[in-house]
PyMOL Python script that loads the backbone (N, CA, C, O; Angstrom):
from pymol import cmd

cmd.read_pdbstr("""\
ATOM      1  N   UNK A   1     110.526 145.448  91.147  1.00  0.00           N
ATOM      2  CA  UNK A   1     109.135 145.075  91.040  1.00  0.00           C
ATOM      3  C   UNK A   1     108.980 143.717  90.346  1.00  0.00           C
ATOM      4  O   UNK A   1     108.396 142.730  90.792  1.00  0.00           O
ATOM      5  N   UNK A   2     109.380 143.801  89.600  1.00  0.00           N
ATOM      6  CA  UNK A   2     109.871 142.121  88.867  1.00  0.00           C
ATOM      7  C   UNK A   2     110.506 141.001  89.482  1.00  0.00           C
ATOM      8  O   UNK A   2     110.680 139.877  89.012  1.00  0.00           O
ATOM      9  N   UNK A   3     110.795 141.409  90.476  1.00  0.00           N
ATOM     10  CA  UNK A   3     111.079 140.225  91.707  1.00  0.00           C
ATOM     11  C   UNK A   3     109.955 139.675  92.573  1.00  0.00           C
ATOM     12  O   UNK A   3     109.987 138.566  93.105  1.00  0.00           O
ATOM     13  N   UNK A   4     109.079 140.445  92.653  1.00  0.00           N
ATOM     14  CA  UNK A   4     107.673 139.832  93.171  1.00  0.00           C
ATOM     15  C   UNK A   4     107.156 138.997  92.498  1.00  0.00           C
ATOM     16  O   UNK A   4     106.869 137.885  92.942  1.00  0.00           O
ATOM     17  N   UNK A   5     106.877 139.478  90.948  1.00  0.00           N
ATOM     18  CA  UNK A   5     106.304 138.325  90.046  1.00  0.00           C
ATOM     19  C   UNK A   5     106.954 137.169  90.271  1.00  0.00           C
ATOM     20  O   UNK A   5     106.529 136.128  90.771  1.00  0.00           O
ATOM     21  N   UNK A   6     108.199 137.488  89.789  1.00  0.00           N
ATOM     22  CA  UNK A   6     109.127 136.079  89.799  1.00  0.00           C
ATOM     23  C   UNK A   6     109.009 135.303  90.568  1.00  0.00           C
ATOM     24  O   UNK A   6     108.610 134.156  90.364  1.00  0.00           O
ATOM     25  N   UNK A   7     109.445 135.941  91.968  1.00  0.00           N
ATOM     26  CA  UNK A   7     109.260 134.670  92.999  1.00  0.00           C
ATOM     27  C   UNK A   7     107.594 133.843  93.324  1.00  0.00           C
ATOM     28  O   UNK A   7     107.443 132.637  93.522  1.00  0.00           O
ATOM     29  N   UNK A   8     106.541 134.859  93.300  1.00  0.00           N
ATOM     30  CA  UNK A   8     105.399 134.067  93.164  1.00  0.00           C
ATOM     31  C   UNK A   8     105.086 133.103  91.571  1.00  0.00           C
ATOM     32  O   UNK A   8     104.017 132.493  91.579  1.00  0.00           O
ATOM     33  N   UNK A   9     105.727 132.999  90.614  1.00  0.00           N
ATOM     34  CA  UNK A   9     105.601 132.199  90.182  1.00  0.00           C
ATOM     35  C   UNK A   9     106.342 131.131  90.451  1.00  0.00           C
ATOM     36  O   UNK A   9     105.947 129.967  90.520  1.00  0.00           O
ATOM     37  N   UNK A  10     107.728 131.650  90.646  1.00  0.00           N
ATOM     38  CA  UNK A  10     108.110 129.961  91.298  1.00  0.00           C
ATOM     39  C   UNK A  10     107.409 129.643  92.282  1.00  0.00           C
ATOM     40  O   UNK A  10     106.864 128.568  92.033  1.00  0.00           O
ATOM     41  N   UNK A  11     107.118 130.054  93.358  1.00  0.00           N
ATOM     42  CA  UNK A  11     106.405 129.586  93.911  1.00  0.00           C
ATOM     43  C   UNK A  11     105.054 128.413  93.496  1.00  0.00           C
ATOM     44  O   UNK A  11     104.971 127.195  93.657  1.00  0.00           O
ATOM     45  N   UNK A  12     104.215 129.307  92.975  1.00  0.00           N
ATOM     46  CA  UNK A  12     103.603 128.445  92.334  1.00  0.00           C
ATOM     47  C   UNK A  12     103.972 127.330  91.252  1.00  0.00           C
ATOM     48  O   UNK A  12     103.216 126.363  91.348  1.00  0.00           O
ATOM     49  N   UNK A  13     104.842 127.219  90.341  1.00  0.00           N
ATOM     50  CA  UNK A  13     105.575 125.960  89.829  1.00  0.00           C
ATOM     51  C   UNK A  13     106.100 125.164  90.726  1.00  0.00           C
ATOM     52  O   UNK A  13     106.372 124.001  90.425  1.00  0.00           O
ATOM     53  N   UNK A  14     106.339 125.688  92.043  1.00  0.00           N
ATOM     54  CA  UNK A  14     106.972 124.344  92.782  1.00  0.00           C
ATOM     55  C   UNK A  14     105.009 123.765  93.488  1.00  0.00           C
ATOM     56  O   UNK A  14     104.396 122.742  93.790  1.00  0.00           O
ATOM     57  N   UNK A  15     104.872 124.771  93.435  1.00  0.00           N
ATOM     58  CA  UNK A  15     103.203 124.251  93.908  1.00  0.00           C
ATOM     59  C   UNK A  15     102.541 122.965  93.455  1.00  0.00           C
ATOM     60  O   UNK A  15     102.199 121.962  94.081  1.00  0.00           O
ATOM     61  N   UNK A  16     102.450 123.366  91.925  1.00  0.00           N
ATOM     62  CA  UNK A  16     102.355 122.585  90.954  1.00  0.00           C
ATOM     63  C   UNK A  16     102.248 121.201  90.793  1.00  0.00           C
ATOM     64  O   UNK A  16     101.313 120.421  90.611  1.00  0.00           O
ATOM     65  N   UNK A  17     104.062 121.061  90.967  1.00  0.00           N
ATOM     66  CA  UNK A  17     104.783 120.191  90.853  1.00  0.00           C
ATOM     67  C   UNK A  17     104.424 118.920  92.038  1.00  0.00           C
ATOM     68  O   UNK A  17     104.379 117.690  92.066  1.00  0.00           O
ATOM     69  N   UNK A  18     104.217 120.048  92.940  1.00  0.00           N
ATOM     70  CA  UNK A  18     103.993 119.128  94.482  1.00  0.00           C
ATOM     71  C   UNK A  18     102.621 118.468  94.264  1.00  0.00           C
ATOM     72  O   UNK A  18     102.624 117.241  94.361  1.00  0.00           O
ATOM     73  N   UNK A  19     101.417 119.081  93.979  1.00  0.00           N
ATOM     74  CA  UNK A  19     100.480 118.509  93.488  1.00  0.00           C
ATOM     75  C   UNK A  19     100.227 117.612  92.084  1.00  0.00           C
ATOM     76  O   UNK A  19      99.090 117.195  91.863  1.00  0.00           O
ATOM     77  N   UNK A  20     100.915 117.435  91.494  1.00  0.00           N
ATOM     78  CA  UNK A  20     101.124 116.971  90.190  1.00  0.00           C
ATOM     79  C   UNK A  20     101.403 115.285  91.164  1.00  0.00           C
ATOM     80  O   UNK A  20     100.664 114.304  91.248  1.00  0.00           O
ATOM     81  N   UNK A  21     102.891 115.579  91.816  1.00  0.00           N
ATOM     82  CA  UNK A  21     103.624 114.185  92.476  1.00  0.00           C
ATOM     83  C   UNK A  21     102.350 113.367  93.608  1.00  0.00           C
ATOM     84  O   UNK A  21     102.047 112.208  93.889  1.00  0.00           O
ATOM     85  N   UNK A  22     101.965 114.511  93.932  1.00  0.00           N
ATOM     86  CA  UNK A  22     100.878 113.800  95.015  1.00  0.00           C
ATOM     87  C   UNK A  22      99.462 113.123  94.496  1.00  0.00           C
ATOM     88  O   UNK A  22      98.899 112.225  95.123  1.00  0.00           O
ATOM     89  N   UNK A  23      99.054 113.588  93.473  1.00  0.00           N
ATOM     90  CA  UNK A  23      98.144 112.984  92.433  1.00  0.00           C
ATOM     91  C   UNK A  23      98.513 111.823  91.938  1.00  0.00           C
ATOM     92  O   UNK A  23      97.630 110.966  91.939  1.00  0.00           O
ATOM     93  N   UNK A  24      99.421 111.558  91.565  1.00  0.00           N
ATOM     94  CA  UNK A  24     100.391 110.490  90.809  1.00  0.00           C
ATOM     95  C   UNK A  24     100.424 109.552  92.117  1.00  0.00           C
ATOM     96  O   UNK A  24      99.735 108.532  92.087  1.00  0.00           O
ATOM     97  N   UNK A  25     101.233 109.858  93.333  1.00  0.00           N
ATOM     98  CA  UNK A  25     101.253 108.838  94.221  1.00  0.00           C
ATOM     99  C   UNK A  25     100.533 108.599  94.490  1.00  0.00           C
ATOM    100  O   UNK A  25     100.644 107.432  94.863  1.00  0.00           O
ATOM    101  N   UNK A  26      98.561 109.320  94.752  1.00  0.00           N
ATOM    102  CA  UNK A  26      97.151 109.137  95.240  1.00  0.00           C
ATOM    103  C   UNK A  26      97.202 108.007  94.356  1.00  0.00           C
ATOM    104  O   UNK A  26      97.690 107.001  94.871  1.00  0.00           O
ATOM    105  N   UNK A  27      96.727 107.878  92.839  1.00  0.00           N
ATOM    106  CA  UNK A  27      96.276 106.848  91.587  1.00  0.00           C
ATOM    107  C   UNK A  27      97.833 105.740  92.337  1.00  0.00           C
ATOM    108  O   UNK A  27      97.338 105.201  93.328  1.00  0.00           O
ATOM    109  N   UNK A  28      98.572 105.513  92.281  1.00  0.00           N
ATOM    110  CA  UNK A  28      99.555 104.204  92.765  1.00  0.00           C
ATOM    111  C   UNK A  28      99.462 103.784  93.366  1.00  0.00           C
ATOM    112  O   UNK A  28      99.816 102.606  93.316  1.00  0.00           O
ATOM    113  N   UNK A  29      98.746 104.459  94.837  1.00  0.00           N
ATOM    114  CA  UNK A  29      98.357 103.780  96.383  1.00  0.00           C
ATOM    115  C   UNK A  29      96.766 103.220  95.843  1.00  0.00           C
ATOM    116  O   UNK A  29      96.418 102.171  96.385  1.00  0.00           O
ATOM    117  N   UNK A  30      95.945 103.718  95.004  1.00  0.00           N
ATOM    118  CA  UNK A  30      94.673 103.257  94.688  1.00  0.00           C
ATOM    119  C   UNK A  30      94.409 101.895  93.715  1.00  0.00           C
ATOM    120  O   UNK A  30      93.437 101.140  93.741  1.00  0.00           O
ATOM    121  N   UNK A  31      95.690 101.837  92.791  1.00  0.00           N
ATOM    122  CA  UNK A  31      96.477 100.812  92.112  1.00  0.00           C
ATOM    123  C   UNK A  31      96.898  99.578  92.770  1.00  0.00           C
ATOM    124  O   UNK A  31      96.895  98.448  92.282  1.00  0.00           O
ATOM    125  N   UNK A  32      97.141  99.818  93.555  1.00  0.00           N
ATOM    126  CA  UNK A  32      98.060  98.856  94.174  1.00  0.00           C
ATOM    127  C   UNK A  32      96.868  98.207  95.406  1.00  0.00           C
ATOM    128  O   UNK A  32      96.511  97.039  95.562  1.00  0.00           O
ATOM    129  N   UNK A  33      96.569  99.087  95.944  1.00  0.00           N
ATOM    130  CA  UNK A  33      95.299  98.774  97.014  1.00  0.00           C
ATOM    131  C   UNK A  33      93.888  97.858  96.172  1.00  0.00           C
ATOM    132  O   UNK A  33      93.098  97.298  96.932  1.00  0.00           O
ATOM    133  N   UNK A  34      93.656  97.755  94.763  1.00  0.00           N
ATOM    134  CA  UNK A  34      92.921  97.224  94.259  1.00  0.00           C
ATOM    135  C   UNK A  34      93.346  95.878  93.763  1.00  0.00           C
ATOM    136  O   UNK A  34      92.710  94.824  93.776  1.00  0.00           O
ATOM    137  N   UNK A  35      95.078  96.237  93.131  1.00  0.00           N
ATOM    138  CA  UNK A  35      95.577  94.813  92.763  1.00  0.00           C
ATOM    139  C   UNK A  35      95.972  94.240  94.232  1.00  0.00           C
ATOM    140  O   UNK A  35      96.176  93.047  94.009  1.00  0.00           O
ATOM    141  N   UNK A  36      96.174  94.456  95.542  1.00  0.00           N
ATOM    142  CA  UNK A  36      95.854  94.146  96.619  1.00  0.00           C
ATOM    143  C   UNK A  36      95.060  92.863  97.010  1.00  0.00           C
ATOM    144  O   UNK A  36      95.296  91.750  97.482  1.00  0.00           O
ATOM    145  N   UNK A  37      93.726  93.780  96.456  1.00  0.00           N
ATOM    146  CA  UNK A  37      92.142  92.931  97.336  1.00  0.00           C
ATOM    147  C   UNK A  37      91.890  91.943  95.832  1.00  0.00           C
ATOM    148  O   UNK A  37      91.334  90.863  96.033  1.00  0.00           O
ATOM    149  N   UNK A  38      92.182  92.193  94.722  1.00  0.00           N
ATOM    150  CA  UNK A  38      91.858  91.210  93.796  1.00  0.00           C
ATOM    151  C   UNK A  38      92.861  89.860  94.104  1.00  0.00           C
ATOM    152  O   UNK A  38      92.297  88.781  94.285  1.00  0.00           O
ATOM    153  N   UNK A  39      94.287  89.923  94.159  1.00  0.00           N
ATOM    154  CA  UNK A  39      94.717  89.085  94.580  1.00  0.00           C
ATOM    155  C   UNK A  39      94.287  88.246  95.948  1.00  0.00           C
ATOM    156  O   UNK A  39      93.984  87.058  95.839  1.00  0.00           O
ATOM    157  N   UNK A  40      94.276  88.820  97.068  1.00  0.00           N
ATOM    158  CA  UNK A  40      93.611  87.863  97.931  1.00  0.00           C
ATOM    159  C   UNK A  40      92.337  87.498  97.691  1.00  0.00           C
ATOM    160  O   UNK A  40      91.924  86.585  98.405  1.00  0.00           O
ATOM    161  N   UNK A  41      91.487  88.008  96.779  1.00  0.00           N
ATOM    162  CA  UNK A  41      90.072  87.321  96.322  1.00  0.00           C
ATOM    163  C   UNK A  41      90.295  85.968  95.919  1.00  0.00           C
ATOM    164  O   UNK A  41      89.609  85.012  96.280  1.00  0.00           O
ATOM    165  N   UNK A  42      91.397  85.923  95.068  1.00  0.00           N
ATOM    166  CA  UNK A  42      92.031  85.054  94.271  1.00  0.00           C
ATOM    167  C   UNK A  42      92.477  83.670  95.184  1.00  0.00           C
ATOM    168  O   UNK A  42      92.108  82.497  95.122  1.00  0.00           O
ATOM    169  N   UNK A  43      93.593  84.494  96.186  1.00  0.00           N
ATOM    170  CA  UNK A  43      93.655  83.656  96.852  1.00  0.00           C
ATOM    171  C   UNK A  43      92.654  82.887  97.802  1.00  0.00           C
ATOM    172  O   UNK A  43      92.881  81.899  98.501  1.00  0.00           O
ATOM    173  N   UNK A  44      91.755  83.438  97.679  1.00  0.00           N
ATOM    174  CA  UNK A  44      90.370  82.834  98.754  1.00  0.00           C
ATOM    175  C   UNK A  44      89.997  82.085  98.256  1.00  0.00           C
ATOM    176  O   UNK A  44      89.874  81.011  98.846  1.00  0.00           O
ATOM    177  N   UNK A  45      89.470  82.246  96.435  1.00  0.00           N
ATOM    178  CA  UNK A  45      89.065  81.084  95.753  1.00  0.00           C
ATOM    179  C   UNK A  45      89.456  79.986  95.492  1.00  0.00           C
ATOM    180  O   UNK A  45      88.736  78.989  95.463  1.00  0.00           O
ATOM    181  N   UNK A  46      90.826  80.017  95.231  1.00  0.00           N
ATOM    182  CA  UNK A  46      91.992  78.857  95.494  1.00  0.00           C
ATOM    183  C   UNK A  46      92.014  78.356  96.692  1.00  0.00           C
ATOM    184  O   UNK A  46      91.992  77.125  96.729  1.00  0.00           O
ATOM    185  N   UNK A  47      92.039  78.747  97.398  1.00  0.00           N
ATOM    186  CA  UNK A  47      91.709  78.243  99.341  1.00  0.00           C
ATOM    187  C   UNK A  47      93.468  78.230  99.601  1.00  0.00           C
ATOM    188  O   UNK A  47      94.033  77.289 100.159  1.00  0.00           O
ATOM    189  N   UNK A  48      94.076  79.274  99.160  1.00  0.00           N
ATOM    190  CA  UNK A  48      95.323  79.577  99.435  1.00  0.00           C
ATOM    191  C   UNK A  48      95.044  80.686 100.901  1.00  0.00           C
ATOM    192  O   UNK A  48      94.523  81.800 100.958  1.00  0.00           O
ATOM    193  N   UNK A  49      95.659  79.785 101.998  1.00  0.00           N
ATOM    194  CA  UNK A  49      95.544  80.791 103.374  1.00  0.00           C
ATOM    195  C   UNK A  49      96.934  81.848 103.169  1.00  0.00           C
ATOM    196  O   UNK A  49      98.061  81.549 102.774  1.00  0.00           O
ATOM    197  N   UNK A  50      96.255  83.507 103.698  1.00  0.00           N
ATOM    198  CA  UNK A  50      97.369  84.106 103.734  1.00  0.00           C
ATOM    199  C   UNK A  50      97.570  84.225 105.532  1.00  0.00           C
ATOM    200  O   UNK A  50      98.547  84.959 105.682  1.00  0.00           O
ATOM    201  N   UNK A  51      97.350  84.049 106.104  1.00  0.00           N
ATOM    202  CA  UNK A  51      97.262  84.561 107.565  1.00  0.00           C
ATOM    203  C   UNK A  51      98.631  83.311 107.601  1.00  0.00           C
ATOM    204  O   UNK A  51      99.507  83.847 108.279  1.00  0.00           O
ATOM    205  N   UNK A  52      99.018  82.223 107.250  1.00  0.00           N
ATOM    206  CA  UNK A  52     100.086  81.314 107.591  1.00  0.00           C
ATOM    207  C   UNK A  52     101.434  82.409 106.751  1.00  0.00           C
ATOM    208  O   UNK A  52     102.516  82.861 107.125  1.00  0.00           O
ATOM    209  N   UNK A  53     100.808  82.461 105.760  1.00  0.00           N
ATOM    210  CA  UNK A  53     102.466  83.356 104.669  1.00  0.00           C
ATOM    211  C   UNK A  53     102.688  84.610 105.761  1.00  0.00           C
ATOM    212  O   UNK A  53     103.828  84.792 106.187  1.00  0.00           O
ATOM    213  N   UNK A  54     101.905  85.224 106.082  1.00  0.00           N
ATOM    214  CA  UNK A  54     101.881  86.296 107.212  1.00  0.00           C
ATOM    215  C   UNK A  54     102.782  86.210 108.381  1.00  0.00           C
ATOM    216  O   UNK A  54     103.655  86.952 108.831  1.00  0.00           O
ATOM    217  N   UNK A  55     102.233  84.929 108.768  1.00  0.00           N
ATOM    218  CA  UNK A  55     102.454  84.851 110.204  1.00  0.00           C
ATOM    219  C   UNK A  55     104.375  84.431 109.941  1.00  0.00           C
ATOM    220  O   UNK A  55     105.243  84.592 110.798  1.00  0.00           O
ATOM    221  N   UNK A  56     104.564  83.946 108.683  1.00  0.00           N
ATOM    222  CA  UNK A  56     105.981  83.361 107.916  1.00  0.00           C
ATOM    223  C   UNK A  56     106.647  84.991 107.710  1.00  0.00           C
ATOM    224  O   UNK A  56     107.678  85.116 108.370  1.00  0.00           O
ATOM    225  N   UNK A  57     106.465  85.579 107.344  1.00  0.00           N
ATOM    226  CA  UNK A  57     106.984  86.957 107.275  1.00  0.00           C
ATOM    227  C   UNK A  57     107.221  87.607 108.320  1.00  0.00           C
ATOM    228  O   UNK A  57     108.392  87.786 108.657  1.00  0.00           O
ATOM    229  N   UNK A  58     106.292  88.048 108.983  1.00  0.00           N
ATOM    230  CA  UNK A  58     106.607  88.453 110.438  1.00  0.00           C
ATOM    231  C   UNK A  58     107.845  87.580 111.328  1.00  0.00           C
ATOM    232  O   UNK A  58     108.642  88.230 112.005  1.00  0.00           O
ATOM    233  N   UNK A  59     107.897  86.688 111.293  1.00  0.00           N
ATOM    234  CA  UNK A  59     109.091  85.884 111.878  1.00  0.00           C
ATOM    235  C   UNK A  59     110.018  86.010 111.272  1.00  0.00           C
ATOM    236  O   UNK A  59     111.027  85.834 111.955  1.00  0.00           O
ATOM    237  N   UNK A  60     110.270  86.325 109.902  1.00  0.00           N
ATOM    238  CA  UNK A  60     111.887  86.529 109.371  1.00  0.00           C
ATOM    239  C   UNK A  60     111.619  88.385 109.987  1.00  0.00           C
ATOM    240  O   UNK A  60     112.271  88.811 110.941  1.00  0.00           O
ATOM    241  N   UNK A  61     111.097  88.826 109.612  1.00  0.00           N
ATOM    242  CA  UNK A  61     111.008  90.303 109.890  1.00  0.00           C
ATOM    243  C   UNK A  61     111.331  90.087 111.659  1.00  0.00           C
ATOM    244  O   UNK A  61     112.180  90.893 112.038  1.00  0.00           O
ATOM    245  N   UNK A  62     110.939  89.389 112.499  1.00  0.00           N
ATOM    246  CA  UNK A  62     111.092  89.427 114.232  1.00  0.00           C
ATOM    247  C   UNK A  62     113.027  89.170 114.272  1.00  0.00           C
ATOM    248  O   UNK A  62     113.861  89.925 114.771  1.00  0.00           O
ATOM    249  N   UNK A  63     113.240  87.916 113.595  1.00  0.00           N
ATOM    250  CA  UNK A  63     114.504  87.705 113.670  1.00  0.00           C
ATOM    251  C   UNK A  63     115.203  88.941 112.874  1.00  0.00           C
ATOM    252  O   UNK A  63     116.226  88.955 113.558  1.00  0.00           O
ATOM    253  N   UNK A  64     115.404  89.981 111.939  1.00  0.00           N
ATOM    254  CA  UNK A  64     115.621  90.727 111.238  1.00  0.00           C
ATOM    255  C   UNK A  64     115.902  91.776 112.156  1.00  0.00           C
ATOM    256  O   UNK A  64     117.042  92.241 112.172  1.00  0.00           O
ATOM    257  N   UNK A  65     114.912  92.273 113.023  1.00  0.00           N
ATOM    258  CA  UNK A  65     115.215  93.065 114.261  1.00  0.00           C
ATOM    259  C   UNK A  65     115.856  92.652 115.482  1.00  0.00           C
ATOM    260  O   UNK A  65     116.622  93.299 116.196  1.00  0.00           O
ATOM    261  N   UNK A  66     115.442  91.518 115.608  1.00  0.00           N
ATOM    262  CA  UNK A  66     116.586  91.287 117.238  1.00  0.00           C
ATOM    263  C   UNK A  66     117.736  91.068 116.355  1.00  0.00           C
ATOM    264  O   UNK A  66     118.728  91.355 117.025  1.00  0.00           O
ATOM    265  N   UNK A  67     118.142  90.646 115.005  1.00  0.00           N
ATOM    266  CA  UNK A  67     119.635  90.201 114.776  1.00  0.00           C
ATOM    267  C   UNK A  67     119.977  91.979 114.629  1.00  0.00           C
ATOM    268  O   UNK A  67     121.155  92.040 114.981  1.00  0.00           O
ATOM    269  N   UNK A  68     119.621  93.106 114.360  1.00  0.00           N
ATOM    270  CA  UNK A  68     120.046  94.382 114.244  1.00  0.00           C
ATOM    271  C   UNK A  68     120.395  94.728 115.511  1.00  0.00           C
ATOM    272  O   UNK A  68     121.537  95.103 115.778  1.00  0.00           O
ATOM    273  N   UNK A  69     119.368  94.624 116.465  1.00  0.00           N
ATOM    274  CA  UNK A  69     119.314  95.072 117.748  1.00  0.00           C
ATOM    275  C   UNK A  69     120.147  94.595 118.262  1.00  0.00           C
ATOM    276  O   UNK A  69     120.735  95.393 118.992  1.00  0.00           O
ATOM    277  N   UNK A  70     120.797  93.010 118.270  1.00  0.00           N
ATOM    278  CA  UNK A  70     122.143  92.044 118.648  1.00  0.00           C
ATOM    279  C   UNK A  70     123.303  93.322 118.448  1.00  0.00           C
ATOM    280  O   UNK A  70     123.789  94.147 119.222  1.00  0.00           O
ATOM    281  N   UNK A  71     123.461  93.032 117.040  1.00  0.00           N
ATOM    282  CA  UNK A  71     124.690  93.592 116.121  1.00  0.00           C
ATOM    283  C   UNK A  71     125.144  94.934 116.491  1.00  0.00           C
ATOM    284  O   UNK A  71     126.311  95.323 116.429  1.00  0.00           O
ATOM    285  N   UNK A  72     123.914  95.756 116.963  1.00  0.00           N
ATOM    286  CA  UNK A  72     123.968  97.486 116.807  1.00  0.00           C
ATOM    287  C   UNK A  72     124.208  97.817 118.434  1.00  0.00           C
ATOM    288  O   UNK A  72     124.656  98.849 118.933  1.00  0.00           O
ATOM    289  N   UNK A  73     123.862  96.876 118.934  1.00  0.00           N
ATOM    290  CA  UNK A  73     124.333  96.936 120.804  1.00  0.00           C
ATOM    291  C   UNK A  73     125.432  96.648 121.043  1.00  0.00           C
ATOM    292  O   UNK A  73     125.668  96.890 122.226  1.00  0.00           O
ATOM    293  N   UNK A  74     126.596  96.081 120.326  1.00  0.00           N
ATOM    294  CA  UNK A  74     127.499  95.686 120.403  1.00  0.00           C
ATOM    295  C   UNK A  74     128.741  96.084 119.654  1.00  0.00           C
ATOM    296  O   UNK A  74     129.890  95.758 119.954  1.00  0.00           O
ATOM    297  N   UNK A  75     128.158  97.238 118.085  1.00  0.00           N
ATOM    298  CA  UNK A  75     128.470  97.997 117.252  1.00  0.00           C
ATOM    299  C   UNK A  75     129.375  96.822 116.606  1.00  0.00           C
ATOM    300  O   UNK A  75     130.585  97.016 116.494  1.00  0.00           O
ATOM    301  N   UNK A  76     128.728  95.461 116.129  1.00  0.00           N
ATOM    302  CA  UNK A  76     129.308  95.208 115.685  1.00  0.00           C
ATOM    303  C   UNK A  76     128.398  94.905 113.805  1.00  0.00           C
ATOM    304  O   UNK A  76     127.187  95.094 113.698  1.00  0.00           O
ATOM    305  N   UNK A  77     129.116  94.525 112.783  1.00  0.00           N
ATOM    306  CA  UNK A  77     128.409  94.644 111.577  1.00  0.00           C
ATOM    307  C   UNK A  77     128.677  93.598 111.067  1.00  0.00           C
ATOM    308  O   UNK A  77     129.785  93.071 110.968  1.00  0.00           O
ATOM    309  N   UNK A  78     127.498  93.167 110.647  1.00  0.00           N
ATOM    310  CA  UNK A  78     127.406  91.544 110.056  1.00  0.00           C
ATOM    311  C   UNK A  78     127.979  91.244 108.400  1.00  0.00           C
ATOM    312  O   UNK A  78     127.629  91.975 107.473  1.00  0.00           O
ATOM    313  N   UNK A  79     128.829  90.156 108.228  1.00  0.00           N
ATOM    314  CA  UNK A  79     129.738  90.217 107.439  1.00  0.00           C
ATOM    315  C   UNK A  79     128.782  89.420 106.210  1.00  0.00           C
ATOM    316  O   UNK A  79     129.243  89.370 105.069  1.00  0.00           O
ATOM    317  N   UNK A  80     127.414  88.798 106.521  1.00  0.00           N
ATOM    318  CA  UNK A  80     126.845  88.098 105.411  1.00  0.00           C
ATOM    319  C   UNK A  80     125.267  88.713 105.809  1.00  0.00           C
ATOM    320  O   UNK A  80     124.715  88.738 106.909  1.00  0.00           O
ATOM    321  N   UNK A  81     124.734  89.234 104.351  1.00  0.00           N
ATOM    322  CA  UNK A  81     123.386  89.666 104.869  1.00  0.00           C
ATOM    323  C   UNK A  81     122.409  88.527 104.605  1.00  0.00           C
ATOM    324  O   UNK A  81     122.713  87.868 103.610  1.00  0.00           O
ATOM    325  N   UNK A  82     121.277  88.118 105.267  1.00  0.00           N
ATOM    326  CA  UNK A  82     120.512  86.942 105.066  1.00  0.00           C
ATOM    327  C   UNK A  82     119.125  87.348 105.501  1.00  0.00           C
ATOM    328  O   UNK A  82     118.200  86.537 105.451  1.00  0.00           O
TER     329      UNK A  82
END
""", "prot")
cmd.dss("prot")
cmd.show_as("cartoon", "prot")
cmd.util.cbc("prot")
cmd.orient("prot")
């Protein structure tokens, strides 16, 4: 009979726990999403364009995938990462 309790409380401590972590990651994504939009405010006022740094990222990120897609079609593995 004491095995019922037991396991519904672990149960519920792992419950817990799961909601505890997901609360915590909710406030970090809400954190981060605010220091986000304050920074590009920032950058607006400065007349710092982000759509150019963007469009600069995406192109190392484009080359990043065709050089995988190269390497991994051919099974071969790149000896310097860049």
């Amino acid at each position: 009979m004491t095995e019922i309790f037991e396991r519904k409380n672990a149960i519920d401590e792992a419950a817990q726990k799961q909601e505890k972590l997901t609360a915590r990651l909710e406030r970090k994504v809400g954190q981060l999403v605010i220091e986000k939009e304050f920074l590009e405010k920032k950058c607006d006022q400065l007349g710092i364009d982000l759509s150019e740094r963007e469009s600069i990222h995406r192109t190392r990120l484009d080359r990043r995938v065709e050089e995988k897609r190269y390497f991994g079609q051919y099974g071969w593995q790149r000896s310097v990462d860049g």
